[in-house]
N, C-alpha and C positions, 0 to 999 in steps of 0.2 A: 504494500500500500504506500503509497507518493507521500511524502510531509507534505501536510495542508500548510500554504500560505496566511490563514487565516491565524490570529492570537487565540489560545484554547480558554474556556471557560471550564475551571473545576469547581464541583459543586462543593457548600462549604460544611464537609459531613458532620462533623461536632454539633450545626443548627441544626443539621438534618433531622440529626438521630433526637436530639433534646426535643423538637418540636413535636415528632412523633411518639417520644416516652409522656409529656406533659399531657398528650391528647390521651392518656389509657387510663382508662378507668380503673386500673388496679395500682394504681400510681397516685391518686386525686389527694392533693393537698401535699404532695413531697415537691419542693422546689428542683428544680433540676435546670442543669446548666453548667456553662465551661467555665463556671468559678464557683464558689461557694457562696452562700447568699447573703446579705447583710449581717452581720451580729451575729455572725456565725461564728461559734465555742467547740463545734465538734462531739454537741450530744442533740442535735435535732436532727431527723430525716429529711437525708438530701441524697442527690444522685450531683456526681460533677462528670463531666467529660474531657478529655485530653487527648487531641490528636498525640501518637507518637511518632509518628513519621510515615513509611508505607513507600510504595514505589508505584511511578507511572508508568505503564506499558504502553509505547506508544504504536505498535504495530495493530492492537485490538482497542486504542484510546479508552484503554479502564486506565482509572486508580486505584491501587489498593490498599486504603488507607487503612490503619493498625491506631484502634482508641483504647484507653485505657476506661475504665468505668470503675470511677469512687463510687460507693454506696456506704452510706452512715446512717448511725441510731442513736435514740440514746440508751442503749443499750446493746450488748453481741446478739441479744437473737434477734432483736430489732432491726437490725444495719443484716442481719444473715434476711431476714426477709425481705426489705427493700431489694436485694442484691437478687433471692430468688424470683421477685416480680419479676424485676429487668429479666434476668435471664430468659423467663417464660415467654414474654414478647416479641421480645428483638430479632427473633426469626421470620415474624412476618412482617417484617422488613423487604423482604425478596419476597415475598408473596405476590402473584399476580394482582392486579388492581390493589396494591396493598400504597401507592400514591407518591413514594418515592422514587428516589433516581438507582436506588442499590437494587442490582442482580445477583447477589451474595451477600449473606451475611455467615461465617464463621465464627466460631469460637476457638482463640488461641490459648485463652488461661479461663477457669472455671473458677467462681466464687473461694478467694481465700483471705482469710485474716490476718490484717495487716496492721500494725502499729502507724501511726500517723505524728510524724515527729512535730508538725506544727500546731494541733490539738491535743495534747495530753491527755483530754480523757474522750478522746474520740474513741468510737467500736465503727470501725472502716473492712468492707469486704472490697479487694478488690478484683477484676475481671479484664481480661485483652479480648477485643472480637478485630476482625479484621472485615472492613465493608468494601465492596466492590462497587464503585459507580463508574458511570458511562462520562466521558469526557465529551461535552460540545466544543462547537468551533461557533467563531463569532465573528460576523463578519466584518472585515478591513473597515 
């Protein structure tokens, strides 16, 4: 396949995924997003998101981008449950008519308990999934 002329448009997965965890009702009232939310101490339920990096293939124009997913409580089996919600969803993510741009969603690391050096009394699960979205082109 020829390099398009065209600057590429990547989609911006971190919103992606946040916008579609906020929308599920087995999520409803946990903040979630690529920071942690006001006044945040590390014992309320939240979801963060973190691109880690990932790689463009430009011959099939995917990305494959690789996120981390914080899940906290105020408590371990609290922060273990927000973590199993996520897990439970984010596959129909790649779902046909499911409204996003990912043709894949992977799981590279599965809910594990993690110390949180910036919250002391944080109870943090965290999760790697790797999402695969379609890169557009845009025109000159």
């Amino acid at each position: 396949m020829p390099v398009s002329p065209e600057p590429l448009v990547f989609p911006d997965v971190e919103q992606a995924v946040a916008e579609f965890l906020r929308a599920r009702p087995e999520l409803s009232g946990v903040p979630v997003g690529s920071s942690v939310p006001p006044g945040f101490d590390g014992t309320q339920r939240a979801v963060v998101l973190t691109r880690l990096g990932g790689v463009y293939l430009d011959d099939d124009r995917l990305d494959n981008a690789e996120v981390r997913l914080d899940s906290y409580g105020p408590g371990k089996t609290d922060a273990q449950a927000v973590a199993l919600a996520v897990r439970g969803v984010l596959w129909l993510l790649a779902e046909p008519g499911g409204g996003t741009v990912f043709s894949d969603v992977t799981e590279l690391q599965g809910p594990c308990f993690v110390l949180d050096r910036r919250h002391s009394d944080a109870n943090r699960y965290v999760m790697r999934y790797r999402f695969v979205a379609r890169v557009q082109s845009r025109p000159a």
